[in-house]
C-alpha positions in Angstrom: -45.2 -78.7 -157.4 -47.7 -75.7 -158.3 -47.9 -73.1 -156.6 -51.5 -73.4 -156.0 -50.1 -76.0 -153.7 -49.0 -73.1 -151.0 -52.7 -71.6 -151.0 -54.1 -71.4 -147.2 -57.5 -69.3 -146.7 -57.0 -66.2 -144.1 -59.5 -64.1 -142.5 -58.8 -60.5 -143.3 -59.0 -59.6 -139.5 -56.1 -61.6 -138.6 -53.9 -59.8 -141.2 -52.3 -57.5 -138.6 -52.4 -53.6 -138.9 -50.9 -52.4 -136.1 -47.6 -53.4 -134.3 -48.1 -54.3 -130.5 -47.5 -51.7 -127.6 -44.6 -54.5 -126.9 -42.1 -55.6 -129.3 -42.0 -59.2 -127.5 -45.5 -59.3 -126.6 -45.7 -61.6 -129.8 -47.4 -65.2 -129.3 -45.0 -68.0 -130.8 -46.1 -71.3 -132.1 -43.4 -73.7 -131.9 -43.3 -76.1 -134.9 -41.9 -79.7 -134.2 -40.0 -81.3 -137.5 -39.0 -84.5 -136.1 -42.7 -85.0 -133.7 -44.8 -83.1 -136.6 -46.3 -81.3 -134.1 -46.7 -77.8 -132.5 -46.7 -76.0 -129.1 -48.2 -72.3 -128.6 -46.1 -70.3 -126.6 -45.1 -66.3 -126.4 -42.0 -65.1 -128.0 -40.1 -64.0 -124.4 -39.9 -67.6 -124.2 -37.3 -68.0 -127.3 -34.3 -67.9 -125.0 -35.4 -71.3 -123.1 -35.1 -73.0 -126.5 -31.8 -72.0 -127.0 -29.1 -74.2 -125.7 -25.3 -72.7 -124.3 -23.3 -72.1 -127.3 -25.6 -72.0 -130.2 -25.9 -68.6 -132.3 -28.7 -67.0 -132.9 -28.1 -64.8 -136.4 -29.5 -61.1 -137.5 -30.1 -59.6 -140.0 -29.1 -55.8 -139.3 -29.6 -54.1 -142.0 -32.0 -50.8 -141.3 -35.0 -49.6 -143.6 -34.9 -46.6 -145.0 -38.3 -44.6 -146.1 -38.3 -45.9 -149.5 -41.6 -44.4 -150.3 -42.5 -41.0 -152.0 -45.3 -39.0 -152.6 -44.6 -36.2 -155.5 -46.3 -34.0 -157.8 -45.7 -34.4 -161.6 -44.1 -31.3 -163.0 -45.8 -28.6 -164.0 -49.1 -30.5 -164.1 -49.2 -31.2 -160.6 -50.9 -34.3 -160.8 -50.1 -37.2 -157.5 -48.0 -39.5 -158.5 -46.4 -42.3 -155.7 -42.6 -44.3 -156.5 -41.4 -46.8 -154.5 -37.3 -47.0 -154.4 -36.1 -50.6 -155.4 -32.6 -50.3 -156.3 -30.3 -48.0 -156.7 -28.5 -48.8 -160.2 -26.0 -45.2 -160.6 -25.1 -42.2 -158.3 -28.4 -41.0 -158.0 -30.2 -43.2 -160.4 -32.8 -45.6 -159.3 -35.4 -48.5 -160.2 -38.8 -47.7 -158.9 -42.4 -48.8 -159.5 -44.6 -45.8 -159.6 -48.4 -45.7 -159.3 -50.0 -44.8 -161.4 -47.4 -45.6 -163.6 -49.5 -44.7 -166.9 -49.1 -41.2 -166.1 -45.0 -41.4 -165.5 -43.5 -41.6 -169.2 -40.2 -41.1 -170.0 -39.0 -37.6 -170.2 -41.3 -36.7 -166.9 -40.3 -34.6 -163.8 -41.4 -35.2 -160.1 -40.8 -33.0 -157.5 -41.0 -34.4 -153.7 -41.4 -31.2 -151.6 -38.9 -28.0 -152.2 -35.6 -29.6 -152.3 -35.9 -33.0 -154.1 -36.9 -33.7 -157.4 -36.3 -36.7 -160.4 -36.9 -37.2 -164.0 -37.5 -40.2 -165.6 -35.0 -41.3 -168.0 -36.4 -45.0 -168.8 -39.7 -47.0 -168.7 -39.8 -51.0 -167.7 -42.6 -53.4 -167.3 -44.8 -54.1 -164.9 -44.6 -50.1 -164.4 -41.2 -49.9 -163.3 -39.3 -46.6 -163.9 -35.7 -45.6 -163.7 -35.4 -42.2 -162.1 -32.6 -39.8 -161.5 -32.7 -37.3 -159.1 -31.3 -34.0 -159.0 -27.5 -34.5 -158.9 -26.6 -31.1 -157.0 -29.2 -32.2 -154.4 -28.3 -34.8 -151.0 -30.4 -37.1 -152.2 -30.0 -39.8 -149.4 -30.4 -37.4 -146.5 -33.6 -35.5 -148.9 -35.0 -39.5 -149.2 -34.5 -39.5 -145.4 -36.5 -36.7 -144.9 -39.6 -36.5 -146.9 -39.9 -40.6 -147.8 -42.4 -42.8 -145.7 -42.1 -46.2 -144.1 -42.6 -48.8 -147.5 -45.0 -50.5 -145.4 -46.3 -53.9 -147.5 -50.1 -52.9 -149.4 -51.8 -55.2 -146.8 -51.7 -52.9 -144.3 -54.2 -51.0 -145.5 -53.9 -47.7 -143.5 -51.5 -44.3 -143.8 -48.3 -44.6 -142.2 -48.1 -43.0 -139.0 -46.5 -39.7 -139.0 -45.9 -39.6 -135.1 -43.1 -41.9 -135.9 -44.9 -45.0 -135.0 -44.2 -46.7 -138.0 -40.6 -45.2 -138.6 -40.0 -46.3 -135.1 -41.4 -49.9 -135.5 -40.9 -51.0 -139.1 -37.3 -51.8 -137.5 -35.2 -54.0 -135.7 -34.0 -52.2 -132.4 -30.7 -53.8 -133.6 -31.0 -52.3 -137.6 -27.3 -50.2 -138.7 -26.7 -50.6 -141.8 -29.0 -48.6 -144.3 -30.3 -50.1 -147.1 -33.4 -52.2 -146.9 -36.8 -51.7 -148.8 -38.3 -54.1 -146.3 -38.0 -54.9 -142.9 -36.7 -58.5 -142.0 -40.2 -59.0 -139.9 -38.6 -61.8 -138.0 -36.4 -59.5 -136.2 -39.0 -57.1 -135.0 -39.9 -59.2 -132.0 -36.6 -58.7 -130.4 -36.1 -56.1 -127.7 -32.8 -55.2 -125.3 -34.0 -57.4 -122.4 -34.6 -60.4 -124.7 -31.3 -59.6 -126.4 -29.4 -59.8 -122.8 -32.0 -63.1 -122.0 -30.5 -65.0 -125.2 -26.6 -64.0 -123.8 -27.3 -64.9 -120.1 -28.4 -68.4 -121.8 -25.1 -68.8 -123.3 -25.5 -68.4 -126.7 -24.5 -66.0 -129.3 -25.7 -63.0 -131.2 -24.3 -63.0 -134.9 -24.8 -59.7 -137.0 -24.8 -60.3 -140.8 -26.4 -58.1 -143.8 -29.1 -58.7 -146.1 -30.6 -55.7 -148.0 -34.7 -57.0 -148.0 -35.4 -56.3 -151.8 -38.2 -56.2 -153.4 -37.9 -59.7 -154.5 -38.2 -60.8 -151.2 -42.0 -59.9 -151.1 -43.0 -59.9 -155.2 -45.7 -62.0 -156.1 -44.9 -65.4 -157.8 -46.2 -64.9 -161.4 -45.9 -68.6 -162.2 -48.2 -71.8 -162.0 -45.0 -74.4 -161.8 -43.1 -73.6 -158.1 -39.2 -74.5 -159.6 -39.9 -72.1 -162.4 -39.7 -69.7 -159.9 -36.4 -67.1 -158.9 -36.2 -64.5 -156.3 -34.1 -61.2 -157.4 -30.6 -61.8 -156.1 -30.2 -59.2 -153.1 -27.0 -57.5 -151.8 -25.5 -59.5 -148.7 -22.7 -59.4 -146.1 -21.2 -61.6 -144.5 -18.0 -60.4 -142.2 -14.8 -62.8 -141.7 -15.6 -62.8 -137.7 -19.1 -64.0 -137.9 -18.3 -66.7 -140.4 -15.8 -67.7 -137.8 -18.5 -67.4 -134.9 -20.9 -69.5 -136.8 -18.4 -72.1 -138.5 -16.9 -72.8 -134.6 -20.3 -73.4 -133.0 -20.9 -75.9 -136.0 -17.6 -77.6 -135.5 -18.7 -77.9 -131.5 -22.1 -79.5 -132.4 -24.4 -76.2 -131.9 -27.5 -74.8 -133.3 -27.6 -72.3 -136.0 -30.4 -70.2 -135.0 -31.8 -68.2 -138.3 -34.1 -64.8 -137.4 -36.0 -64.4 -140.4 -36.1 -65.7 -144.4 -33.4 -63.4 -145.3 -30.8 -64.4 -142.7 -32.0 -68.2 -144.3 -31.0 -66.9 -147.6 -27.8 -65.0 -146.8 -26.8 -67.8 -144.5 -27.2 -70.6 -147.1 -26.0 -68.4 -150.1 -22.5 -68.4 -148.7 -22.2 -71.9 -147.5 -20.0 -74.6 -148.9 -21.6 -78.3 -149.8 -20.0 -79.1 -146.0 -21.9 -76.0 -144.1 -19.0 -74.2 -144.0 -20.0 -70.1 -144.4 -17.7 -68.4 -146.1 -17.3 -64.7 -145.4 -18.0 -62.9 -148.1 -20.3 -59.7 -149.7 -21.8 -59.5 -152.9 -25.6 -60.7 -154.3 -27.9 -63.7 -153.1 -29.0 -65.4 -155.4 -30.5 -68.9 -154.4 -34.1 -69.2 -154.7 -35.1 -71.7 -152.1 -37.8 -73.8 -152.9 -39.0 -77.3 -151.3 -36.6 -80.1 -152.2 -33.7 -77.5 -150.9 -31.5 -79.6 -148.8 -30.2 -76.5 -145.4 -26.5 -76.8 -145.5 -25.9 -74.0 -142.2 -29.6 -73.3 -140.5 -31.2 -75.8 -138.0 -33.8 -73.4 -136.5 -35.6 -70.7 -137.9 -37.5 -68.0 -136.6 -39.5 -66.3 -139.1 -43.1 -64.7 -138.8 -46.7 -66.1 -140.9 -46.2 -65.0 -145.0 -48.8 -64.6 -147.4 -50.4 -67.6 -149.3 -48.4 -68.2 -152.9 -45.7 -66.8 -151.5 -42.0 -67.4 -152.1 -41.4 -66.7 -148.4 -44.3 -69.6 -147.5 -42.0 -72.0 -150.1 -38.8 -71.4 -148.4 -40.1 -71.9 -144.5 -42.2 -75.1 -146.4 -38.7 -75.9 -147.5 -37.6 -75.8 -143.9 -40.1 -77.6 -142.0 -42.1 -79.6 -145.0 -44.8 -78.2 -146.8 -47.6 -80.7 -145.0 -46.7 -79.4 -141.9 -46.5 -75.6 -142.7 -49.8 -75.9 -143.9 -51.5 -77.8 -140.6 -49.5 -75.4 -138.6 -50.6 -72.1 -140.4 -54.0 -73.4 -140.1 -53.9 -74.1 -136.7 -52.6 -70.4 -136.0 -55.7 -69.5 -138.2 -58.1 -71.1 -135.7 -56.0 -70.1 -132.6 -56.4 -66.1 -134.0 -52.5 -65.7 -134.6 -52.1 -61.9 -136.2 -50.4 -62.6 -139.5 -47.4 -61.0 -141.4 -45.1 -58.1 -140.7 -46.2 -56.7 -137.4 -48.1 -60.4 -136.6 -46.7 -63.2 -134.6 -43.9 -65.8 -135.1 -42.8 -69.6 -135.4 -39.7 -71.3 -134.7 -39.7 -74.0 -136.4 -37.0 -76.6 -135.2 
């Protein structure tokens, strides 16, 4: 398959820029696999498609403000790095913009208390950076970094907190994402409690969203395609939650791509999910047979996308694209603080 295959037009207005006053005010179109059809519906309603005893699976890991905004040193010049991956004590990947004006051998300071030099350039103007070693860098990050929001929300994050408030799950713990897992932004406490009065379970696992997750597929042919491994976690007690339910004939409910990914990455060829922590590394791409998910919930990704390939994966690449257009016409908002699916 190309990837010009994955292509849908979008109407700029629809990308949204703004999260909802409500976290699960979201509309949710429901996507039919076996009737090939779709219901619109609002995502409060997930609960009522949940059956006693199936799990519904998290992703709790929490974003961290992965973006800075530093002066070159001494020239004073603006320069902007985005934190990928941490490779060393204090040593990081980042892409930096512009990155013709951060060479090797370059010092950026972020504020008074924070500063990095550049110790290595990569392509596609990726730097490695190490930061001052005497300073607390994580808590110094914490503090002057911003909210990586994606580039199609085209606006200044919102210093009242809006964004650092609502570019995560309510449920988020463990630190170490450069993107939220959009899927799980819907969720609120009441709709938490709404899926447990139903009977079915909540299952926390780990996947640190990567940059991977959202980089642009720079290939024409879709299998030559590979997503960057992320770090994932999965504990001993919610392999056991998830394996049981399976065993009794209940759904596995995945919120979001990267649960799909973490969830699949430690299955056996039976569905059995092993607990286990280390990097993802599947790339899933149409023709992937689902050893562990049977619903997902994820929200409306970009055109081209890898995301778009994995959910096309999931429900069938023909029907993605009739239901994506439909949410077109029906004025869906699209991507991370947009609307959802489940697709079932």
């Amino acid at each position: 398959m190309h990837v010009s295959d994955f292509d849908y037009d979008l109407p700029e207005e629809l990308i949204a820029q703004q999260p909802l006053t409500e976290r699960d005010a979201s509309r949710m179109l429901i996507v039919d696999r076996h009737t090939q059809g779709w219901t619109d519906s609002q995502f409060k309603a997930l609960p009522n498609h949940l059956d006693d005893g199936d799990v519904v699976v998290i992703n709790n890991t929490r974003v961290f403000p992965a973006r800075l905004r530093g002066t070159r040193v001494p020239s004073g010049g603006r320069i902007e790095l985005l934190l990928l991956r941490e490779v060393a004590p204090h040593t990081w990947e980042a892409l930096s913009r512009p990155a013709r004006r951060l060479k090797t051998g370059s010092e950026v300071r972020f504020g008074p208390d924070l500063r990095c030099r550049v110790i290595d350039s990569l392509p596609d103007g990726v730097r490695v950076i190490e930061f001052d070693a005497e300073a607390e860098v994580e808590s110094l990050i914490d503090r002057v970094g911003e909210p990586p929001l994606p580039p199609y929300i085209k606006r200044e994050p919102d210093h009242r907190q809006t964004d650092r408030d609502r570019y995560q799950t309510v449920y988020a713990s463990r630190r170490g994402a450069i993107a939220a897992p959009t899927a799980g932004l819907h969720f609120t406490p009441d709709v938490i409690e709404a899926i447990k009065r139903r009977g079915a379970q909540i299952v926390e696992i780990t996947l640190h969203v990567g940059y991977g997750t959202f980089e642009p597929v720079k290939v024409t042919e879709v299998n030559q395609h590979r997503v960057a491994a992320e770090w994932f976690s999965i504990s001993a007690e919610a392999a056991a939650r998830i394996n049981a339910a399976r065993q009794n004939g209940n759904k596995i409910v995945a919120v979001g791509t990267t649960t799909t990914r973490a969830l699949e990455s430690a299955a056996l060829v039976t569905g059995e999910v092993q607990p286990q922590s280390g990097q993802a590394a599947l790339t899933i791409l149409p023709g992937y047979a689902f050893r562990v998910v049977d619903k997902l919930l994820t929200n409306f990704h970009l055109p081209k996308s890898s995301l778009l390939m994995l959910v096309s994966a999931f429900g069938g690449r023909d029907l993605m694209l009739k239901a994506y257009q439909h949410a077109v016409d029906e004025g869906y908002r699209f991507y991370s603080y947009g609307d959802c699916m489940l697709i079932r």
